[in-house]
mmJSON file of the N, C-alpha and C atoms, coordinates in Angstrom:
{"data_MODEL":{"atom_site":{
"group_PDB":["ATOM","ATOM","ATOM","ATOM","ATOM","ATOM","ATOM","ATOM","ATOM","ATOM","ATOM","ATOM","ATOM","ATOM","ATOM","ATOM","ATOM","ATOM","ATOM","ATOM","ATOM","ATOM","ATOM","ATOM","ATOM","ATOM","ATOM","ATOM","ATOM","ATOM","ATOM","ATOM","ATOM","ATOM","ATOM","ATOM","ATOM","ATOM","ATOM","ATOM","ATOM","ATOM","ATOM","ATOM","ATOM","ATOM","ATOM","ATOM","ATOM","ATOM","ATOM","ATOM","ATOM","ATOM","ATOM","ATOM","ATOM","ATOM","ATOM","ATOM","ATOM","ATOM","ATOM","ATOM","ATOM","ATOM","ATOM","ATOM","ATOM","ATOM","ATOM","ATOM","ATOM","ATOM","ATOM","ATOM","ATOM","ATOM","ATOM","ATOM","ATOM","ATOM","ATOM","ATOM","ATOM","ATOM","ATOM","ATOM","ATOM","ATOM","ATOM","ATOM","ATOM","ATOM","ATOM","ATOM","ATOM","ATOM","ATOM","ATOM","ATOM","ATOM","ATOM","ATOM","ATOM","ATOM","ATOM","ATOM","ATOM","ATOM","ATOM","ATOM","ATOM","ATOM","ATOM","ATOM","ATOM","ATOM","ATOM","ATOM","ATOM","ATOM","ATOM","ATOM","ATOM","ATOM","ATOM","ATOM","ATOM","ATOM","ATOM","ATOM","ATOM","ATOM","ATOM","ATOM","ATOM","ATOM","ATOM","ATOM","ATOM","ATOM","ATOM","ATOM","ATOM","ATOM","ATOM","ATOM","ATOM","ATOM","ATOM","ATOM","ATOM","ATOM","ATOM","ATOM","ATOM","ATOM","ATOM","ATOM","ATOM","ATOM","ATOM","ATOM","ATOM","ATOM","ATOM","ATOM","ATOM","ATOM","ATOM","ATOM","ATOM","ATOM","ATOM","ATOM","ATOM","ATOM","ATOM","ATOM","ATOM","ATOM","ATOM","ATOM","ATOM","ATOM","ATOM","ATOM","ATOM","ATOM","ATOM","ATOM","ATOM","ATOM","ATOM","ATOM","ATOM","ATOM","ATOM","ATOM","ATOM","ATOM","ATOM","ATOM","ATOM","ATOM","ATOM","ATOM","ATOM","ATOM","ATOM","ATOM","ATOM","ATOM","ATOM","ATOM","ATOM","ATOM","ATOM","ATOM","ATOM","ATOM"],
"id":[1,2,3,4,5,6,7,8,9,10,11,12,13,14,15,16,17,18,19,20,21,22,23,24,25,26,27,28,29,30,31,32,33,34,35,36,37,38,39,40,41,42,43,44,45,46,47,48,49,50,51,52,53,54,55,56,57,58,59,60,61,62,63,64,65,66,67,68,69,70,71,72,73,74,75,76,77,78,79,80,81,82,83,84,85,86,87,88,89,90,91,92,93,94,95,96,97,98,99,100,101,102,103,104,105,106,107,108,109,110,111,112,113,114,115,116,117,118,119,120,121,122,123,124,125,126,127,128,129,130,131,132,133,134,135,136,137,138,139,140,141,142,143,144,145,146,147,148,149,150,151,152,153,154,155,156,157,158,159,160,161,162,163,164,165,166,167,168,169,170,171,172,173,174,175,176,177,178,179,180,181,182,183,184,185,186,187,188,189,190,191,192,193,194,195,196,197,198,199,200,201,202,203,204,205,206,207,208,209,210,211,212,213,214,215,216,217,218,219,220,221,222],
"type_symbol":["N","C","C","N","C","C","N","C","C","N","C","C","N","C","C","N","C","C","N","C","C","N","C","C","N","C","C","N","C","C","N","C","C","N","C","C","N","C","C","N","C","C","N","C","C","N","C","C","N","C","C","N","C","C","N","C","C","N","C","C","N","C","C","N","C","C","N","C","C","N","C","C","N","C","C","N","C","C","N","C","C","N","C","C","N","C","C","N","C","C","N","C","C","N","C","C","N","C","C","N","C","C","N","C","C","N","C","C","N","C","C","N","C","C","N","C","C","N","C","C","N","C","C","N","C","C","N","C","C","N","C","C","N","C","C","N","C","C","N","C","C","N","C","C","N","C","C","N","C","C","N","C","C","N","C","C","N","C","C","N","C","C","N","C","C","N","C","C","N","C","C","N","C","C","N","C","C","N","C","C","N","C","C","N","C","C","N","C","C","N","C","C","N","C","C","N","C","C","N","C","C","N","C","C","N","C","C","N","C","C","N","C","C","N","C","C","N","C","C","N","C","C"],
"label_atom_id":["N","CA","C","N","CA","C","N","CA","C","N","CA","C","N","CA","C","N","CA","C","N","CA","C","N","CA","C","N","CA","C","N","CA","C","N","CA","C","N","CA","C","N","CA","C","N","CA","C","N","CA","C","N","CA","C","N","CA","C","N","CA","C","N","CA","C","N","CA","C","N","CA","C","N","CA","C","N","CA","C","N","CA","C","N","CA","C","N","CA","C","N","CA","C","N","CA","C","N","CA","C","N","CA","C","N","CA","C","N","CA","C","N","CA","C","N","CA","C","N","CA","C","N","CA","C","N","CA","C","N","CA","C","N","CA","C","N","CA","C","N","CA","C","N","CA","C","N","CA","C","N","CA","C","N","CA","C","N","CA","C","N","CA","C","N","CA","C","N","CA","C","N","CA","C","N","CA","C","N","CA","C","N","CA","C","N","CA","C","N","CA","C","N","CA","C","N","CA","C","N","CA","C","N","CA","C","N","CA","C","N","CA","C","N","CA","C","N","CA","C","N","CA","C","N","CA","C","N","CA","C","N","CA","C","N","CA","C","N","CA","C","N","CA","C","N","CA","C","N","CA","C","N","CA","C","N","CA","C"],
"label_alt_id":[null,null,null,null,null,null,null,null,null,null,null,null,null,null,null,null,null,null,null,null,null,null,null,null,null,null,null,null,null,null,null,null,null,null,null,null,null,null,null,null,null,null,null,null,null,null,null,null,null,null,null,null,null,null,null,null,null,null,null,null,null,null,null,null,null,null,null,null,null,null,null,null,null,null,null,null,null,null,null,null,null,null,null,null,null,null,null,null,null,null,null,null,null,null,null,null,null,null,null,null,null,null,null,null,null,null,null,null,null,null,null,null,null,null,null,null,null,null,null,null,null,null,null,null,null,null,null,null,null,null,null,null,null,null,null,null,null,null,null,null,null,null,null,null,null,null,null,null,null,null,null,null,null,null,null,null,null,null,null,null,null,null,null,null,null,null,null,null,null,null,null,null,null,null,null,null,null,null,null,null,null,null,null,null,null,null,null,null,null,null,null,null,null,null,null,null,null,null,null,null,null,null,null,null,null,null,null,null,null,null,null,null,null,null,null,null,null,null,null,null,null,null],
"label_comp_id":["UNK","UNK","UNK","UNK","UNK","UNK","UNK","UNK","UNK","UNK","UNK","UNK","UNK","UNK","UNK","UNK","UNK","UNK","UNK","UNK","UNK","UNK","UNK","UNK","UNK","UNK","UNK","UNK","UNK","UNK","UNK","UNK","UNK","UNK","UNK","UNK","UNK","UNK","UNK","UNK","UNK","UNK","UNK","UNK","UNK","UNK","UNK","UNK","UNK","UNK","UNK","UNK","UNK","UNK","UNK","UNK","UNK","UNK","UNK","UNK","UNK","UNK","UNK","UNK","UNK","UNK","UNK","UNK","UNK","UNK","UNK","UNK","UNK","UNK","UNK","UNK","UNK","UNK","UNK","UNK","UNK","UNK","UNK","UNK","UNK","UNK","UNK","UNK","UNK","UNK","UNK","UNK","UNK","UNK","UNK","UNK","UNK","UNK","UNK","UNK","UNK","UNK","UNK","UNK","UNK","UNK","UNK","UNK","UNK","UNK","UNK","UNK","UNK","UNK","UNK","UNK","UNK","UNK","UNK","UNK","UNK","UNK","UNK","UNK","UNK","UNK","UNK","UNK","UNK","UNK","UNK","UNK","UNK","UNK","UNK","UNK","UNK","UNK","UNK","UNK","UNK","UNK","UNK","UNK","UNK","UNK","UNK","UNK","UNK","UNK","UNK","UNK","UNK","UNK","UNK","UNK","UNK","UNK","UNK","UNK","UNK","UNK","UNK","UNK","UNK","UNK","UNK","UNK","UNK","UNK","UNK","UNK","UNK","UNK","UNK","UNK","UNK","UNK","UNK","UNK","UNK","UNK","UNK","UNK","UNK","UNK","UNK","UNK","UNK","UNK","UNK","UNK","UNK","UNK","UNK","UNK","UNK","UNK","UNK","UNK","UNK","UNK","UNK","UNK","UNK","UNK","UNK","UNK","UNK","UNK","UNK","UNK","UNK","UNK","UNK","UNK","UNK","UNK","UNK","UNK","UNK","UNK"],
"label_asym_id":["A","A","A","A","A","A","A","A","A","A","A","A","A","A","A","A","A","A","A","A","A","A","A","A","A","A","A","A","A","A","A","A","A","A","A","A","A","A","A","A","A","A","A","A","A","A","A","A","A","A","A","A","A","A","A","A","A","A","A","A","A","A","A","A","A","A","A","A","A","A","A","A","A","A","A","A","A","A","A","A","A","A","A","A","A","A","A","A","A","A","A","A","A","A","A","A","A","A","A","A","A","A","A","A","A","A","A","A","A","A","A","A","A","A","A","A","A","A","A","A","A","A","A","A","A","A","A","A","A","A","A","A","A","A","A","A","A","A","A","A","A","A","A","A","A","A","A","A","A","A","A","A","A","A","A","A","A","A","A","A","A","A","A","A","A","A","A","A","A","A","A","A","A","A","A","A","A","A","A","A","A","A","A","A","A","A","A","A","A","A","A","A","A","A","A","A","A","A","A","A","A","A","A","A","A","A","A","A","A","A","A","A","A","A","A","A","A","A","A","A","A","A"],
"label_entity_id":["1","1","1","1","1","1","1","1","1","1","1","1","1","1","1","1","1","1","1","1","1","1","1","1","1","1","1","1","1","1","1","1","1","1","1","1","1","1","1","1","1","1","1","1","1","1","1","1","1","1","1","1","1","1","1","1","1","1","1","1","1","1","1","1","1","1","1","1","1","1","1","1","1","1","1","1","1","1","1","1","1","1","1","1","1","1","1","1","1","1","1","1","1","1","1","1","1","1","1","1","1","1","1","1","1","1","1","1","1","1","1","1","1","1","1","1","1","1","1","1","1","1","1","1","1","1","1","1","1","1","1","1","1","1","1","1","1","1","1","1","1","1","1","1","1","1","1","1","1","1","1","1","1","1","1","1","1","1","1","1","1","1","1","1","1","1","1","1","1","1","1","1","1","1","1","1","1","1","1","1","1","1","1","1","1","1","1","1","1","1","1","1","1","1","1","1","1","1","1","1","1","1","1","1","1","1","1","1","1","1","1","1","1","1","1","1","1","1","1","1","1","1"],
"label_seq_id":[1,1,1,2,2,2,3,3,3,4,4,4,5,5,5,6,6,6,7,7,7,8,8,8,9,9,9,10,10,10,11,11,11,12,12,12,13,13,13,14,14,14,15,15,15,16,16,16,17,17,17,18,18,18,19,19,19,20,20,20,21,21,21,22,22,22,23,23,23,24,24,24,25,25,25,26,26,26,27,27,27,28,28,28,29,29,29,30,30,30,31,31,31,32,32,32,33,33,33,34,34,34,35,35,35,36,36,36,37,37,37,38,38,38,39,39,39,40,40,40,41,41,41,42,42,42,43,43,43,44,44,44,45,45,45,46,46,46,47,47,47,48,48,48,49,49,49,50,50,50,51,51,51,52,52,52,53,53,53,54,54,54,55,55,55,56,56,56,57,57,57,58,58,58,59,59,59,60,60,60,61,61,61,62,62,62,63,63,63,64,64,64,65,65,65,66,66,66,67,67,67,68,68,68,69,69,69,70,70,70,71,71,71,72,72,72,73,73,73,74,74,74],
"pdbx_PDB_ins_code":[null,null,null,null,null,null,null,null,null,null,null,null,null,null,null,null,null,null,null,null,null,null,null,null,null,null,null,null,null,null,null,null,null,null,null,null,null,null,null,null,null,null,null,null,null,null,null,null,null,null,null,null,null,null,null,null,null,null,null,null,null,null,null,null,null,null,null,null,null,null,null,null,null,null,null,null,null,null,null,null,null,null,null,null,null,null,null,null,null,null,null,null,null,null,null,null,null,null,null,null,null,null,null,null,null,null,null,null,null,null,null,null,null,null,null,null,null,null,null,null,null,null,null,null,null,null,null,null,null,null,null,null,null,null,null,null,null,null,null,null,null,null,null,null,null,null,null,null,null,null,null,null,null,null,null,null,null,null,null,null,null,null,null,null,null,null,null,null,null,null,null,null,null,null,null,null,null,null,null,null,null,null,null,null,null,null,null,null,null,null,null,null,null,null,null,null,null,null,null,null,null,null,null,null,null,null,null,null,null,null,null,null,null,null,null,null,null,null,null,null,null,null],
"Cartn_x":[0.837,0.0,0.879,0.362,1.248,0.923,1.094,0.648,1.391,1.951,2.594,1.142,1.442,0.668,0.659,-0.26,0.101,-0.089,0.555,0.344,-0.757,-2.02,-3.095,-3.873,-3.445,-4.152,-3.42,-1.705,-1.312,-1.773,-2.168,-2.875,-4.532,-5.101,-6.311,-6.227,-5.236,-5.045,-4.883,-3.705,-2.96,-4.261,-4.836,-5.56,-6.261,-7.137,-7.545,-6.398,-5.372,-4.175,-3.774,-3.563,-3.124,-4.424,-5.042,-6.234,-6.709,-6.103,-6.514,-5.008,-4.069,-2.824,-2.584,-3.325,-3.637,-4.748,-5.919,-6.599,-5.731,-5.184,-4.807,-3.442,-3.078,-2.028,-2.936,-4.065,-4.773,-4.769,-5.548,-6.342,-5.419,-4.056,-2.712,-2.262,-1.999,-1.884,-2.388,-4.026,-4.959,-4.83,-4.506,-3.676,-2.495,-1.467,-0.502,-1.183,-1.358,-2.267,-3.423,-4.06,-4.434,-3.608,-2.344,-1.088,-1.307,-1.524,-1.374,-2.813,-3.841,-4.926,-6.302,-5.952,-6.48,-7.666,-8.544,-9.706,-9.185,-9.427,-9.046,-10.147,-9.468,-10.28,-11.425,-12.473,-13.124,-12.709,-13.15,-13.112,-13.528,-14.778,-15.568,-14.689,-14.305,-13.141,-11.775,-11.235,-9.996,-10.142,-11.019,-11.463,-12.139,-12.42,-12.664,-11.506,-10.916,-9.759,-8.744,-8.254,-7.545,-7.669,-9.552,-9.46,-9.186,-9.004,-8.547,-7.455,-5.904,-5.3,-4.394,-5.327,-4.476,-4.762,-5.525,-5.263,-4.151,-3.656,-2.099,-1.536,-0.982,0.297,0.073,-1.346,-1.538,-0.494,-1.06,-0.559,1.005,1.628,2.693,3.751,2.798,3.609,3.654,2.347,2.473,3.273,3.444,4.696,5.827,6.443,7.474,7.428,6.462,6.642,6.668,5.941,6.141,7.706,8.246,9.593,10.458,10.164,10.607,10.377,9.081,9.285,9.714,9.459,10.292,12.249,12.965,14.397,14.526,13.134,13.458,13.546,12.51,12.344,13.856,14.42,15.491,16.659],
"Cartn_y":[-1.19,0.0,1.249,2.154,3.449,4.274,4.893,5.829,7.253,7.185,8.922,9.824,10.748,11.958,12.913,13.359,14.425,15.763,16.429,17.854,18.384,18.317,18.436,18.314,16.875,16.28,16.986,17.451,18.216,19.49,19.969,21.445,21.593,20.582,20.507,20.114,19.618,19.332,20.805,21.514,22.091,23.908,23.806,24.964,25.641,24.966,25.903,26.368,26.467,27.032,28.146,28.026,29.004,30.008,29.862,30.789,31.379,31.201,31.747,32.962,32.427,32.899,34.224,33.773,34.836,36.017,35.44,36.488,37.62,36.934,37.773,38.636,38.226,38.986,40.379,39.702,41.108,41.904,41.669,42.508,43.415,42.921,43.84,44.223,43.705,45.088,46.044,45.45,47.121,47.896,47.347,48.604,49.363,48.514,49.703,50.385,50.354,50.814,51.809,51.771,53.088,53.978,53.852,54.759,56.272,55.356,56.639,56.638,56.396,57.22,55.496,54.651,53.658,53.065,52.487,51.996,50.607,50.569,49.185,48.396,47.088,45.81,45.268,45.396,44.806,42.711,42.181,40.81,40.294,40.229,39.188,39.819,41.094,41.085,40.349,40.716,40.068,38.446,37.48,36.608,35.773,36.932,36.693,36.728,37.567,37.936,36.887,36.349,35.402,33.846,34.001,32.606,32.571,33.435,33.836,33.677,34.585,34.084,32.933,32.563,31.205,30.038,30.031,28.687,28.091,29.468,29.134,29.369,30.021,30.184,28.68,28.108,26.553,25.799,26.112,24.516,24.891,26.004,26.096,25.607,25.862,25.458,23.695,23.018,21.907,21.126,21.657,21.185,21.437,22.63,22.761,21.259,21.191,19.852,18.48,18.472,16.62,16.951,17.776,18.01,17.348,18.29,18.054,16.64,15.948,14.898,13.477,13.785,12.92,13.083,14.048,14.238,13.114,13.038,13.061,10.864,10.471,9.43,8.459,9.257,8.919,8.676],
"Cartn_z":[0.0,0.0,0.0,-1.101,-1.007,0.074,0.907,2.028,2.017,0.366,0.173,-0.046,0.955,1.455,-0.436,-1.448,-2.137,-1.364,-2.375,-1.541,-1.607,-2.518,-2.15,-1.263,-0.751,0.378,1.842,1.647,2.851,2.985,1.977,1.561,2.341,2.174,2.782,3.953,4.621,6.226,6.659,6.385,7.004,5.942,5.27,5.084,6.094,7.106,8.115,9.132,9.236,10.081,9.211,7.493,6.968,6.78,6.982,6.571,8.209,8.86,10.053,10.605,9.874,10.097,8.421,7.272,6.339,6.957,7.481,8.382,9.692,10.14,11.397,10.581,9.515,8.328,7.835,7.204,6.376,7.217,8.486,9.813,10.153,10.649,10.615,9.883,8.506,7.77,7.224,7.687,7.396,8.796,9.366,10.594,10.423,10.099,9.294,8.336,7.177,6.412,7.379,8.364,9.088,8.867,9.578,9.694,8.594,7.265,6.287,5.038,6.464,5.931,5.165,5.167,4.542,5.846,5.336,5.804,6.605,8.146,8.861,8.328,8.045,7.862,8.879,8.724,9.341,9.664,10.691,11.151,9.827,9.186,7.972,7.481,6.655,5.351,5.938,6.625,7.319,7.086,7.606,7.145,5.962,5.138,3.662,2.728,3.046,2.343,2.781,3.644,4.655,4.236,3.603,2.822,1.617,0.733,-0.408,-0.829,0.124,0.059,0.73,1.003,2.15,0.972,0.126,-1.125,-1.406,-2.799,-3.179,-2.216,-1.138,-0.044,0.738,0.898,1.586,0.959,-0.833,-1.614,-2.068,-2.24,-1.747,-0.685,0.468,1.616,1.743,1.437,0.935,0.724,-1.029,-1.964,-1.398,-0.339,0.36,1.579,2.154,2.71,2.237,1.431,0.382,0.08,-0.573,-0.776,0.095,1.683,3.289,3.166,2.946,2.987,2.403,1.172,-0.014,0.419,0.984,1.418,2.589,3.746,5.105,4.201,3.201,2.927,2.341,1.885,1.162,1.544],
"occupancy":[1.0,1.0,1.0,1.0,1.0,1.0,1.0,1.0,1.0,1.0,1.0,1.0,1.0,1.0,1.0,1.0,1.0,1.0,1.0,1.0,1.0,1.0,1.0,1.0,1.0,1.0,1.0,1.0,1.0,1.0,1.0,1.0,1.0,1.0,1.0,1.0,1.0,1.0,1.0,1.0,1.0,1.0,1.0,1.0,1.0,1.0,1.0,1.0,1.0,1.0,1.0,1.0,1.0,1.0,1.0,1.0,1.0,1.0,1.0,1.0,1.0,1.0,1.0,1.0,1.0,1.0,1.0,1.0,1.0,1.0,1.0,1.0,1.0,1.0,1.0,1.0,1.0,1.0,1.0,1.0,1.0,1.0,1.0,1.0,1.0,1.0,1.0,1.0,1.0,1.0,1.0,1.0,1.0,1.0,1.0,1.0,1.0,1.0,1.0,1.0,1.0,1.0,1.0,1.0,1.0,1.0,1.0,1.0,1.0,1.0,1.0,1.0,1.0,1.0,1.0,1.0,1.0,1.0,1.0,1.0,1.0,1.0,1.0,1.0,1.0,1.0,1.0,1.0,1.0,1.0,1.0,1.0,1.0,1.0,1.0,1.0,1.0,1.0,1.0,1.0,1.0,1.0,1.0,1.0,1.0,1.0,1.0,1.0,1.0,1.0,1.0,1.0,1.0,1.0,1.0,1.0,1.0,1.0,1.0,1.0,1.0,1.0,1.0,1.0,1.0,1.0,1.0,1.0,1.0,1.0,1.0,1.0,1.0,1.0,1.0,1.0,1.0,1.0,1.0,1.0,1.0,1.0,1.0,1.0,1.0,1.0,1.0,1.0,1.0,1.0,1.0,1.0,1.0,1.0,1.0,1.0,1.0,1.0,1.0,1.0,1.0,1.0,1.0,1.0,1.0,1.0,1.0,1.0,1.0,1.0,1.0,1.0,1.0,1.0,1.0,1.0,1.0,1.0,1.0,1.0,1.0,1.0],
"B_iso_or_equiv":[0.0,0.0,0.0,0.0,0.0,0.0,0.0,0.0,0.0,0.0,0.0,0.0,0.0,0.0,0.0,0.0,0.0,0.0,0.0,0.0,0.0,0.0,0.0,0.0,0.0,0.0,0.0,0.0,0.0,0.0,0.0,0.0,0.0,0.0,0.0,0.0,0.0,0.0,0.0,0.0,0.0,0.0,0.0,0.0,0.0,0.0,0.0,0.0,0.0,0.0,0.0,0.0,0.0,0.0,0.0,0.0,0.0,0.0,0.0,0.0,0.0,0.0,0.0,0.0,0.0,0.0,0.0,0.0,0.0,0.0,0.0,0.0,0.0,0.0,0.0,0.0,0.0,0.0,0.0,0.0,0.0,0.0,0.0,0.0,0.0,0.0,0.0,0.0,0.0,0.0,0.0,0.0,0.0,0.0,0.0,0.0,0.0,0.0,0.0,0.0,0.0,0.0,0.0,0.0,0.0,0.0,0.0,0.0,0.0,0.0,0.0,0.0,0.0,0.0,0.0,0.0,0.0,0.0,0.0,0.0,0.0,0.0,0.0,0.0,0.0,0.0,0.0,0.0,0.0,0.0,0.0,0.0,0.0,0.0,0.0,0.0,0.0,0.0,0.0,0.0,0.0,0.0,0.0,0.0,0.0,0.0,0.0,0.0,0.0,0.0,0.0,0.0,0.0,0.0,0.0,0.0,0.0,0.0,0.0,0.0,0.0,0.0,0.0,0.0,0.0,0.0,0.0,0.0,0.0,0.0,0.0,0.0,0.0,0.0,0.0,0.0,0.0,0.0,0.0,0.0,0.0,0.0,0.0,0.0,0.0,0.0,0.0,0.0,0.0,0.0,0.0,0.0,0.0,0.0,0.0,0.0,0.0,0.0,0.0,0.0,0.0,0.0,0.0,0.0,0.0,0.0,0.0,0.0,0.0,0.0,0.0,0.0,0.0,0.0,0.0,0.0,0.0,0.0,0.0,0.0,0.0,0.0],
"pdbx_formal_charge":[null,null,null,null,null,null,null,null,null,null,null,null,null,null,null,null,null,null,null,null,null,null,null,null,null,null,null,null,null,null,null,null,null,null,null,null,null,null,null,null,null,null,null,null,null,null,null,null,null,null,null,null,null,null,null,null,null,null,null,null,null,null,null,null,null,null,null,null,null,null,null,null,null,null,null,null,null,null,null,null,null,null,null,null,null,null,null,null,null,null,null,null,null,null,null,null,null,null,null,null,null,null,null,null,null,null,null,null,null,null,null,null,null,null,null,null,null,null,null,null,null,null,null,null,null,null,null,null,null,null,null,null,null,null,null,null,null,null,null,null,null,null,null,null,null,null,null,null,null,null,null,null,null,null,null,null,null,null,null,null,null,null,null,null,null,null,null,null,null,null,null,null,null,null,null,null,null,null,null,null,null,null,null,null,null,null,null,null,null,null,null,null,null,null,null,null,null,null,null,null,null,null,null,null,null,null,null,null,null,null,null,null,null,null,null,null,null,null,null,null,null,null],
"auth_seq_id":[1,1,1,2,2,2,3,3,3,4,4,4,5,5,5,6,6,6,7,7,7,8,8,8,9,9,9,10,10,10,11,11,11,12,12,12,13,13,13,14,14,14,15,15,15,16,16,16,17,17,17,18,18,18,19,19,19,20,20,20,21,21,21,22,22,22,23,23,23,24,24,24,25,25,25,26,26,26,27,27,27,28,28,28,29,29,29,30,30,30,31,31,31,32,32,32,33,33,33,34,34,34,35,35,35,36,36,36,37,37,37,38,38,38,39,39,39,40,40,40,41,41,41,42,42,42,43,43,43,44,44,44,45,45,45,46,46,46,47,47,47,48,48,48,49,49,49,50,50,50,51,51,51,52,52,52,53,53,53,54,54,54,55,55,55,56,56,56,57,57,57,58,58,58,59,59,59,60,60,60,61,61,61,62,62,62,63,63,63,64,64,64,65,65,65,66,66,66,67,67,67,68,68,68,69,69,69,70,70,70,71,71,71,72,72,72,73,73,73,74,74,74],
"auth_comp_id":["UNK","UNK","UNK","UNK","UNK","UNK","UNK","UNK","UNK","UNK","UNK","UNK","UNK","UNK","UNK","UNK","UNK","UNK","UNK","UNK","UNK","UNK","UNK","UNK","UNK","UNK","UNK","UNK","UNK","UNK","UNK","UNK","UNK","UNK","UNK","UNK","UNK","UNK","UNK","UNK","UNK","UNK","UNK","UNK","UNK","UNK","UNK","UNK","UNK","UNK","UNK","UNK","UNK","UNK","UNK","UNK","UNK","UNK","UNK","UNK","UNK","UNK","UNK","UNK","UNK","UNK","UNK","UNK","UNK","UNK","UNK","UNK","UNK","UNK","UNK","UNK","UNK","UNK","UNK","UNK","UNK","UNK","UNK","UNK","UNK","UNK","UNK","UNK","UNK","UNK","UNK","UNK","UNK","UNK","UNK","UNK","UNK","UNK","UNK","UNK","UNK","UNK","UNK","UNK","UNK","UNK","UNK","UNK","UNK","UNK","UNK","UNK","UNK","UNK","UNK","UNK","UNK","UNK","UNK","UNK","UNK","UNK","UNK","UNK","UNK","UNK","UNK","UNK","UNK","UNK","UNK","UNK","UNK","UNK","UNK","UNK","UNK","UNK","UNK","UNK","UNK","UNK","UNK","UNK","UNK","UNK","UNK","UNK","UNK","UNK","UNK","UNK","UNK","UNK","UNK","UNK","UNK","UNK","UNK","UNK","UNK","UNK","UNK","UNK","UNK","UNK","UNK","UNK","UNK","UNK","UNK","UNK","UNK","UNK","UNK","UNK","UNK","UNK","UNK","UNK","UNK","UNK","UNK","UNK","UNK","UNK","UNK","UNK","UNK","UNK","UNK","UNK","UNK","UNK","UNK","UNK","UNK","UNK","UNK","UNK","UNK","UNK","UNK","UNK","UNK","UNK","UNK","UNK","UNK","UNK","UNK","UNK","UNK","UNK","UNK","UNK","UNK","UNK","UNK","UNK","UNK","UNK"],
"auth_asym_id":["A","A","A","A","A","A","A","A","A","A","A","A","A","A","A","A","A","A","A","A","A","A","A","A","A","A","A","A","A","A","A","A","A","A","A","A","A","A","A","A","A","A","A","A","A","A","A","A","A","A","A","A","A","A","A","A","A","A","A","A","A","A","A","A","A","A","A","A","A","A","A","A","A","A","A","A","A","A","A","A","A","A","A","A","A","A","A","A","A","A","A","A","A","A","A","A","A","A","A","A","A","A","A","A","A","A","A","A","A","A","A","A","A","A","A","A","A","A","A","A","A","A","A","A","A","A","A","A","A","A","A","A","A","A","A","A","A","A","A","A","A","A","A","A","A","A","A","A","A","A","A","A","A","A","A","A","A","A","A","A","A","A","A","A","A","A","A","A","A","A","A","A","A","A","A","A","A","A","A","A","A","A","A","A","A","A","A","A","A","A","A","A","A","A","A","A","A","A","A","A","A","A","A","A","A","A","A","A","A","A","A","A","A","A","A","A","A","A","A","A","A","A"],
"auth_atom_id":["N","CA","C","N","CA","C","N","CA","C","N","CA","C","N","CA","C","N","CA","C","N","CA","C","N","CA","C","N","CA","C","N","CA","C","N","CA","C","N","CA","C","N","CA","C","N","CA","C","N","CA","C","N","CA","C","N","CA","C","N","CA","C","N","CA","C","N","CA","C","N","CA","C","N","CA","C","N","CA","C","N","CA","C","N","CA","C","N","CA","C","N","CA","C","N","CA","C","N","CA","C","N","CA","C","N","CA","C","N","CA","C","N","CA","C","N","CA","C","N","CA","C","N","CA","C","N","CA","C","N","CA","C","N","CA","C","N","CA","C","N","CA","C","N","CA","C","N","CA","C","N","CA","C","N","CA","C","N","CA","C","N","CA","C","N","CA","C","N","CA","C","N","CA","C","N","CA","C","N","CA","C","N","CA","C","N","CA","C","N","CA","C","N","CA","C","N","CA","C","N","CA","C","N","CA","C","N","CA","C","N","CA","C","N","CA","C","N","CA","C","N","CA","C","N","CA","C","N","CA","C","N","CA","C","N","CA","C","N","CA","C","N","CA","C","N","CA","C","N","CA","C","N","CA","C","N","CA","C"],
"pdbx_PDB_model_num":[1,1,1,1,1,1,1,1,1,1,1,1,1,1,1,1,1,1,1,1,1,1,1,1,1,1,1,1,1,1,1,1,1,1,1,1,1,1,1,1,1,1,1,1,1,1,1,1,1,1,1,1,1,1,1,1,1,1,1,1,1,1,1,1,1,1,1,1,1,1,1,1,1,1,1,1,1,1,1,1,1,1,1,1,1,1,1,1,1,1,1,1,1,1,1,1,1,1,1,1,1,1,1,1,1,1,1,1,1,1,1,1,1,1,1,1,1,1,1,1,1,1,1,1,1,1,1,1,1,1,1,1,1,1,1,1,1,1,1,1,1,1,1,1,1,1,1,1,1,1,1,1,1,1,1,1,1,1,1,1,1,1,1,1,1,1,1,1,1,1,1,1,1,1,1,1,1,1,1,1,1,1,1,1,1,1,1,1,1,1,1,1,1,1,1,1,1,1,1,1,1,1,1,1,1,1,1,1,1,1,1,1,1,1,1,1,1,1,1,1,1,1]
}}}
């Protein structure tokens, strides 16, 4: 039995951590962004936006781990 993980499948484990960690990203940087005059993010945009980009940066980080792990296999 094969039991290699794809990165899709590590992408969908590990997506609700990046999308909670892309949220608390937007939220702060529409606070800097206060600084010089820009509209703070509300929580639902912070969180909308957070799942947006937490997709590709997920399946990215992913493929950085099957990588991690195809090295650790060998």
């Amino acid at each position: 039995m094969n039991a290699r993980w794809s990165p899709a499948r590590i992408a969908l484990l590990l997506y609700p951590f990046g999308w909670g960690a892309f949220a608390v990203n937007v939220f702060f940087a529409s606070l800097i962004g206060s600084w010089v005059g820009l509209p703070v993010a509300s929580p639902v945009v912070s969180l909308g936006l957070g799942a947006v980009v937490a997709v590709p940066a997920t399946y990215v980080f992913a493929c950085h781990i099957r990588r991690l792990m195809d090295a650790a296999e060998s």
